[in-house]
Kinemage of the C-alpha trace (Angstrom):
@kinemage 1
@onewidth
@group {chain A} dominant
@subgroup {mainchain}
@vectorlist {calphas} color= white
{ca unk a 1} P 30.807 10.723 21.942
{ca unk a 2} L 30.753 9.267 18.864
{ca unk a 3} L 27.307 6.572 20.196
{ca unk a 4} L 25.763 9.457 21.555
{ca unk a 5} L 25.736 11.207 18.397
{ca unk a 6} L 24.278 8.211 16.385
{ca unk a 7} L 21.787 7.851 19.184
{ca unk a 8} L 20.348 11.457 18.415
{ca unk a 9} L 18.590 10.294 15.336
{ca unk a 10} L 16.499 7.658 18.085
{ca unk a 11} L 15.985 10.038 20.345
{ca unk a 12} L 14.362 13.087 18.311
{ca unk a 13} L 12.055 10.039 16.646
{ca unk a 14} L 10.948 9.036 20.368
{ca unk a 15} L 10.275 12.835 21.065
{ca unk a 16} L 8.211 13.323 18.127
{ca unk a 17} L 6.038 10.104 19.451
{ca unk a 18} L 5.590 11.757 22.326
{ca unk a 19} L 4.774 14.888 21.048
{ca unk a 20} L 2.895 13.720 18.058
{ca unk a 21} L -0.038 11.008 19.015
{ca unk a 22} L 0.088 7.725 17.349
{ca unk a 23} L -2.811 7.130 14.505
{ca unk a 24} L -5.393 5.055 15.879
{ca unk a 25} L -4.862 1.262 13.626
{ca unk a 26} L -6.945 1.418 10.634
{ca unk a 27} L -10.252 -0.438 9.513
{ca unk a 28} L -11.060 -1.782 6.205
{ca unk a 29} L -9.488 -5.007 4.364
{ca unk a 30} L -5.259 -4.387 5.057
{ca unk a 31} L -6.450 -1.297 7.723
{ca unk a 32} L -5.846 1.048 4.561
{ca unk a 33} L -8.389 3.124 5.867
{ca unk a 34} L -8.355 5.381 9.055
{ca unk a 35} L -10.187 8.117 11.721
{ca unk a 36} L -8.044 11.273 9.045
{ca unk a 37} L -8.865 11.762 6.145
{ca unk a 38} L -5.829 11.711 3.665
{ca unk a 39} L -4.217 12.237 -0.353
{ca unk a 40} L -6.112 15.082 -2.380
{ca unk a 41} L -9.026 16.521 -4.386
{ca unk a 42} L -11.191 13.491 -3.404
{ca unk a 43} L -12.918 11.367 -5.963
{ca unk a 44} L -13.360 12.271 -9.350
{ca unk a 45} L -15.742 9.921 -11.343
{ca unk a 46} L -13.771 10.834 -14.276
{ca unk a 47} L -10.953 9.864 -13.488
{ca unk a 48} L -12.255 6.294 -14.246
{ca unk a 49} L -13.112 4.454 -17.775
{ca unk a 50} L -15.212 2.486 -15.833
{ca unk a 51} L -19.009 3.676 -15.435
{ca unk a 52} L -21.420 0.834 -13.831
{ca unk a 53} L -20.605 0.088 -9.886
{ca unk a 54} L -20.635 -2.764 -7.870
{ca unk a 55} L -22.513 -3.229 -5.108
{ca unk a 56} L -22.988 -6.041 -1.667
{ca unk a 57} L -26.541 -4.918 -0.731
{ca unk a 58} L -27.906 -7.760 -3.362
{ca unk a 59} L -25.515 -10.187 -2.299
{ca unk a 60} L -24.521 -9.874 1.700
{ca unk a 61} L -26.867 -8.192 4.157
{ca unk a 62} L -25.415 -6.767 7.730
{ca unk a 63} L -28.175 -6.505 10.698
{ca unk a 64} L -28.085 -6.473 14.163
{ca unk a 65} L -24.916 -4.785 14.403
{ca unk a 66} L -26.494 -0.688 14.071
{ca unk a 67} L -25.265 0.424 16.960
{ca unk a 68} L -25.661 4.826 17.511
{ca unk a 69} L -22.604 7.032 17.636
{ca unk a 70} L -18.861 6.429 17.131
{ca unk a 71} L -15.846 7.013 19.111
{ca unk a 72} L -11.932 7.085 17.555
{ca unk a 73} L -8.355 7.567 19.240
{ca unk a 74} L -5.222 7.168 19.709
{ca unk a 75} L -3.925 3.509 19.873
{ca unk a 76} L -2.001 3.392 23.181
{ca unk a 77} L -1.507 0.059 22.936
{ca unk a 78} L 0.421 0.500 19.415
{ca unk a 79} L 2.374 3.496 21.122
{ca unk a 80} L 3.725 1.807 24.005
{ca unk a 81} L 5.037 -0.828 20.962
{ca unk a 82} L 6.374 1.722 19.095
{ca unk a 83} L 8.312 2.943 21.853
{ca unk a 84} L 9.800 -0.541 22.902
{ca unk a 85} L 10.357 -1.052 19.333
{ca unk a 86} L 12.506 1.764 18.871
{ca unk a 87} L 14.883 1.513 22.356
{ca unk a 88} L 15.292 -2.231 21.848
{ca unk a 89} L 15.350 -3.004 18.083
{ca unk a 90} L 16.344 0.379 16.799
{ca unk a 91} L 18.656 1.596 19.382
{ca unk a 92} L 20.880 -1.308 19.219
{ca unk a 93} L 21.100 -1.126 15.723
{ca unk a 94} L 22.250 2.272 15.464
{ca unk a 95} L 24.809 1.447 17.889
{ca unk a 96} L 26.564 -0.984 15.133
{ca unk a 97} L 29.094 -0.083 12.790
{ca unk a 98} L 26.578 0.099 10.072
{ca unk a 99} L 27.541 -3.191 8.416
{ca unk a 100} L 24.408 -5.078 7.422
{ca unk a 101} L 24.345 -8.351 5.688
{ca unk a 102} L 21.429 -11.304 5.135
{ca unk a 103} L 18.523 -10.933 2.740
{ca unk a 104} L 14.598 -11.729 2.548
{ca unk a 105} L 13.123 -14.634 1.267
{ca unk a 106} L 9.291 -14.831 -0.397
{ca unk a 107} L 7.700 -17.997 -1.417
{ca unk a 108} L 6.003 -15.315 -4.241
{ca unk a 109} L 6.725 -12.703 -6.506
{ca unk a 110} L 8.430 -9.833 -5.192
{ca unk a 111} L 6.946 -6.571 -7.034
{ca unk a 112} L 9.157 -3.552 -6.414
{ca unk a 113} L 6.896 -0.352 -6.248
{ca unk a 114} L 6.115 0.463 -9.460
{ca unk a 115} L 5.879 3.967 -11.077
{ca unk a 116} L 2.610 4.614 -13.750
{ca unk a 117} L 5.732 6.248 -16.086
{ca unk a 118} L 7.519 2.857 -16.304
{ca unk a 119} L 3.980 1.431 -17.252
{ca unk a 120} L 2.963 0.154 -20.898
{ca unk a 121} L -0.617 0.795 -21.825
{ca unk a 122} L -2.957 -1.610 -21.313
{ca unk a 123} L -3.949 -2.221 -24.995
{ca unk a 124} L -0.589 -2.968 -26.159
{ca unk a 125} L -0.883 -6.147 -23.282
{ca unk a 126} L -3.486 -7.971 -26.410
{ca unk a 127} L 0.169 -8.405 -27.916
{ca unk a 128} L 1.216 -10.799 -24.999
{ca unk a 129} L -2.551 -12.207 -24.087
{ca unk a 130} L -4.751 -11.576 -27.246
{ca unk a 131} L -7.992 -13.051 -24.995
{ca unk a 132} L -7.401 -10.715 -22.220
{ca unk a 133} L -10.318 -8.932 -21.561
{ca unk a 134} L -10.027 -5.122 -19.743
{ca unk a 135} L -13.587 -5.139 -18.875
{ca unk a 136} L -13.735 -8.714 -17.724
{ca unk a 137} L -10.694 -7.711 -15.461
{ca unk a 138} L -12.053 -4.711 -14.085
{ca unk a 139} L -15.290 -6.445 -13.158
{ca unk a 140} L -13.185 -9.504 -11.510
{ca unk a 141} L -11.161 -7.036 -9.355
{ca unk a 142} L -14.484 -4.820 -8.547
{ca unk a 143} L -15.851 -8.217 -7.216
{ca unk a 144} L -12.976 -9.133 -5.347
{ca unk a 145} L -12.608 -5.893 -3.581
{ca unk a 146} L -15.583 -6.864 -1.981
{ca unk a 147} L -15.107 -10.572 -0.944
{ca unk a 148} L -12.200 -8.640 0.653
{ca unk a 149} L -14.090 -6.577 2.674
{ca unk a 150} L -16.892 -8.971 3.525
{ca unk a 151} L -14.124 -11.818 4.623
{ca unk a 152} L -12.067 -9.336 6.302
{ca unk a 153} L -15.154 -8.468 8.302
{ca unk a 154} L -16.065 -12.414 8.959
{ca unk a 155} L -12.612 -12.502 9.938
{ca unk a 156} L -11.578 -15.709 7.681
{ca unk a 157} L -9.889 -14.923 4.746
{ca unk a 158} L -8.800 -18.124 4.603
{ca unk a 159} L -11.019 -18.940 0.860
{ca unk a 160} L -9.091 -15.772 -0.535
{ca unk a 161} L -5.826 -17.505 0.116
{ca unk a 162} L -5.445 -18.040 -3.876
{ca unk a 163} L -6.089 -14.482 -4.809
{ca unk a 164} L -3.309 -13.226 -3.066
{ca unk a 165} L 0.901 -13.967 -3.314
{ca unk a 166} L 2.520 -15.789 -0.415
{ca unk a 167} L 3.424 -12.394 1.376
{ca unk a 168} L 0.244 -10.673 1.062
{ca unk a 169} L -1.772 -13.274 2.735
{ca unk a 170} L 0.270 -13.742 5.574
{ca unk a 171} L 0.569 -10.036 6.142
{ca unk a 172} L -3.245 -9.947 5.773
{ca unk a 173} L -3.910 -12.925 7.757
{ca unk a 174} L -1.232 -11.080 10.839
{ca unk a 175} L -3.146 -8.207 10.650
{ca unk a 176} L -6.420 -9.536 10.831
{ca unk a 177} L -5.116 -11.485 14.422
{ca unk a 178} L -5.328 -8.808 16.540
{ca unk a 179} L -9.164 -8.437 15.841
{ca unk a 180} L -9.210 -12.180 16.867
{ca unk a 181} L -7.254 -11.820 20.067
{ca unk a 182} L -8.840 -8.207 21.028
{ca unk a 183} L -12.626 -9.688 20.432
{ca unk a 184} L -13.045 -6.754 18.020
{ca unk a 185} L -14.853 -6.833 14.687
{ca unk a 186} L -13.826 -4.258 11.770
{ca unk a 187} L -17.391 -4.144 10.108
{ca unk a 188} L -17.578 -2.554 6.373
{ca unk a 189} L -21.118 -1.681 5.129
{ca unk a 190} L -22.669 -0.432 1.943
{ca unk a 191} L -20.054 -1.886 -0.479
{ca unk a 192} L -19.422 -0.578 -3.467
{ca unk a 193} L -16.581 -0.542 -6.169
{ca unk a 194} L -17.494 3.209 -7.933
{ca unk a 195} L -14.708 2.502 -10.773
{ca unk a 196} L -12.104 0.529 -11.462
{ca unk a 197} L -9.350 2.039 -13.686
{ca unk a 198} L -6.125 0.263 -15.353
{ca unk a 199} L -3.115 1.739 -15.141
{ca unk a 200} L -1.029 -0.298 -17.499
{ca unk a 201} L 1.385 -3.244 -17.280
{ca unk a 202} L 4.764 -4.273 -17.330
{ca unk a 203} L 6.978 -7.864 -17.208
{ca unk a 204} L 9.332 -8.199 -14.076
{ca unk a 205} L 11.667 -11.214 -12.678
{ca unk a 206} L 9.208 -13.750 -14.943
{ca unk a 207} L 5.908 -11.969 -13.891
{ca unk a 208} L 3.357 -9.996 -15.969
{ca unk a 209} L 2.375 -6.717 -13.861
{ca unk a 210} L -0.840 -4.713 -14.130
{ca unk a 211} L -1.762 -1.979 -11.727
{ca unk a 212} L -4.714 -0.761 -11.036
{ca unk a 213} L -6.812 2.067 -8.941
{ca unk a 214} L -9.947 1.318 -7.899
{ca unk a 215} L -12.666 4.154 -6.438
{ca unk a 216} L -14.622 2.835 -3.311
{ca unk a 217} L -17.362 3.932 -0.945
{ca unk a 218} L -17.607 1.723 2.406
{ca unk a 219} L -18.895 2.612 6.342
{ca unk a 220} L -16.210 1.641 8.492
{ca unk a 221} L -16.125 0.961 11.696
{ca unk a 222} L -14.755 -1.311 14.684
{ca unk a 223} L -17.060 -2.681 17.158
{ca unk a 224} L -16.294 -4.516 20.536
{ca unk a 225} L -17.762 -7.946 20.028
{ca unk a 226} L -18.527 -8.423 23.870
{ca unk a 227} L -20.517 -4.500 24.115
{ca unk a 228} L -21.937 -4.317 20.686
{ca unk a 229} L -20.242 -0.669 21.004
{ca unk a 230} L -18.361 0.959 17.871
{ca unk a 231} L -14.764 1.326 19.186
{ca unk a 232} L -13.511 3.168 16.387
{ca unk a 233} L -14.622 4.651 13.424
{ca unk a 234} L -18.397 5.864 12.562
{ca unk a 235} L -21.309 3.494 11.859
{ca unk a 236} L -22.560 6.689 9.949
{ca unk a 237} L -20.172 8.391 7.798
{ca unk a 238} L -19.197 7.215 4.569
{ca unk a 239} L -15.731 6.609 3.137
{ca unk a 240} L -14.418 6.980 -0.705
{ca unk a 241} L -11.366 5.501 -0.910
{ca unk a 242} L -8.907 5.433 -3.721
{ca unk a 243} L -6.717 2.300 -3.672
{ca unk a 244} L -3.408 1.079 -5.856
{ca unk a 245} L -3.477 -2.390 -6.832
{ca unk a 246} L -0.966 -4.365 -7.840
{ca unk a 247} L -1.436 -7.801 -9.961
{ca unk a 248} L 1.329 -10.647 -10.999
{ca unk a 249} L 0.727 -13.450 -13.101
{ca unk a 250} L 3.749 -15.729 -14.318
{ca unk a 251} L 4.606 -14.512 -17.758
{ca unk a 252} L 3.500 -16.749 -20.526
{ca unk a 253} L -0.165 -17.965 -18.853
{ca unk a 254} L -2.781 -16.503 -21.116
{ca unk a 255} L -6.662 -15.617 -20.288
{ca unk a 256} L -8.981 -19.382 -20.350
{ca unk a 257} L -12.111 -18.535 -21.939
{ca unk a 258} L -13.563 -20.879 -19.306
{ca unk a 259} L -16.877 -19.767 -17.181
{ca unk a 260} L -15.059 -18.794 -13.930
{ca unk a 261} L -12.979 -21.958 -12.951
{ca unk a 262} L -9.443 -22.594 -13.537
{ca unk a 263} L -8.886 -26.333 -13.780
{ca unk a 264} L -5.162 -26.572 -13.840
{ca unk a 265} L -2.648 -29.516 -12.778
{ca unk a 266} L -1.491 -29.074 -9.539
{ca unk a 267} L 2.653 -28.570 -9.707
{ca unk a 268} L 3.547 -30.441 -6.930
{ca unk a 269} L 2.055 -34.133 -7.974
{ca unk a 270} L 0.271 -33.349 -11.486
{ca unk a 271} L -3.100 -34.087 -9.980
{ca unk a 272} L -6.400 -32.444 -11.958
{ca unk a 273} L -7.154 -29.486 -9.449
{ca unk a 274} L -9.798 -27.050 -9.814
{ca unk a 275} L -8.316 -23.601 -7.575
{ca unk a 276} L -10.787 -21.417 -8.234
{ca unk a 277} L -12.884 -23.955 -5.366
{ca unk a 278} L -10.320 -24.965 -3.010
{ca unk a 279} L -7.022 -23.791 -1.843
{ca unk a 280} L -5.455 -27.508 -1.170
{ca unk a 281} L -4.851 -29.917 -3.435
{ca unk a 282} L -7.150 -32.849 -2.375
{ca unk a 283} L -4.485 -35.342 -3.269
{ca unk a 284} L -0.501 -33.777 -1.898
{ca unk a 285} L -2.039 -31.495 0.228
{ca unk a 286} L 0.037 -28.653 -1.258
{ca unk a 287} L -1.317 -24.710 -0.307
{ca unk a 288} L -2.195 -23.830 -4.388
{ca unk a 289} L -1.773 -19.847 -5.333
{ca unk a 290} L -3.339 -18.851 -8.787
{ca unk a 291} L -0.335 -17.146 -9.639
{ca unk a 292} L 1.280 -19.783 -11.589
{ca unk a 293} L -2.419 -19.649 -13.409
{ca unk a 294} L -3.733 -16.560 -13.243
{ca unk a 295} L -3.401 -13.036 -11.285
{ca unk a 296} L -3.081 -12.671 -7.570
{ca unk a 297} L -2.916 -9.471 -5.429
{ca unk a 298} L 0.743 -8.539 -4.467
{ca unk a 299} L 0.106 -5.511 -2.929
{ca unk a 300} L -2.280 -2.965 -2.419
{ca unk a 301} L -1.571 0.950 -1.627
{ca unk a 302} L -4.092 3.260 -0.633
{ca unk a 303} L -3.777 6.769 -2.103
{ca unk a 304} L -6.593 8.565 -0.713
{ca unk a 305} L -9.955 8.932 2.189
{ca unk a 306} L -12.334 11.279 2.107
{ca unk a 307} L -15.108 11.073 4.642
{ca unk a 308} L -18.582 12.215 3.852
């Protein structure tokens, strides 16, 4: 009697699958965004202390992927998962006698969730890195956002690899898989970074933390590489996002006034290594993140999507 109660819990989840469609998998760098628009009140431009926006038309140009109309649904491929998932991973375990033991291992810093209220402010952070530069690091995460995008869309992030902790990347790099193995590309158009805001910053397990929220406006769509037809999405709508960002940098590395490089020695074999070009060093062959020099993305939350 006593399984068949703890199995209740498995079984009203399954029901509400059933009952409830799955959310079609999302688009955008980290498929943050999606076909519903979520979070509230939409953007507010002042809700940012940052006024000039960033934009890809200069830079990157998209053609010969315009294809008319859009189509979105259910993912019933993700469903069917989700239900296996549950009977043979979840099932099982709520069978046990609840013991659980064994932990998770990171080669990267581990950023619990953080809450703005636990937050210092980000003027107070001159005290640890007197040449830290707000505006210089809103403008390097505004750019970033879209190399995001625009590899995400090439699908090869691999060049972004230094920009991003250990965990991110690979979560990233899973994600971005299935658009490999299901010839689909997740195209993102019209580019632009409408304000990038810092939250404040705190020091955690030997890292220094800044969050961030940056306002976006993207097209986003999925396209079948073999049809040329947009699978999901709309080639004609246009998104403003809100996203979360969270940055780590090893406490004690200060801002280089350097023009956009970050020579370093590599700290596997000491060898001169420039990271800001390459993501191996030339001479051990070692995968180099920039968080032992400078800020990488742990983890990135979207907070709200309001199509227009």
């Amino acid at each position: 009697m006593k399984k068949i109660l703890r199995l209740i819990p498995m079984i009203v989840l399954i029901l509400g699958l059933v009952i409830v469609p799955v959310r079609a998998r999302g688009f955008d760098f980290g498929d943050f965004s999606g076909d519903s628009d979520f979070g509230g009140g939409g953007w507010d431009s002042g809700g940012s202390d940052w006024g000039s926006s960033w934009d890809d038309d200069d830079d990157y140009s998209y053609s010969g992927h315009h294809s008319s109309g859009s189509s979105s649904g259910s993912d019933i491929e993700a469903f069917i998962f989700v239900i296996i998932f549950l009977v043979i991973i979840v099932g099982p375990s709520l069978l046990k006698s609840g013991k659980k033991s064994g932990k998770s291992t990171n080669n990267g810093p581990y950023i619990q969730p953080t809450s703005t209220a636990s937050l210092k402010s980000v003027a107070s952070y001159s005290g640890v890195d007197p040449s830290f530069s707000p505006t210089e690091f809103k403008e390097k995460l505004a750019n970033l956002y879209v190399r995001f995008q625009n590899d995400w869309q090439a699908k090869n992030i691999s060049e972004l690899r230094p920009y991003m902790s250990d965990a991110m990347f690979a979560q990233m790099d899973r994600q971005l898989d299935t658009y490999r193995q299901r010839f689909e590309t997740n195209h993102i158009d019209r580019i632009a970074v409408l304000g990038v805001e810092l939250l404040g910053w705190k020091q955690e397990n030997g890292y220094d933390i800044m969050i961030a929220k940056l306002n976006t406006r993207i097209v986003d769509y999925v396209m079948d590489d073999r049809t040329g037809k947009v699978i999901r999405g709309s080639n004609t709508k246009e998104k403003f996002m809100t996203y979360e960002w969270t940055m780590a940098r090893t406490t004690g590395v200060v801002t280089s006034r350097s023009t956009g490089t970050t020579s370093q020695t590599c700290p596997y074999c000491g060898a001169h290594v420039d990271i800001n070009h390459s993501t191996v060093c030339e001479y051990c062959l070692s995968v180099l993140t920039t968080d032992t020099f400078d800020w990488v993305v742990t983890n990135i939350r979207a907070l709200s999507q309001q199509t227009r």
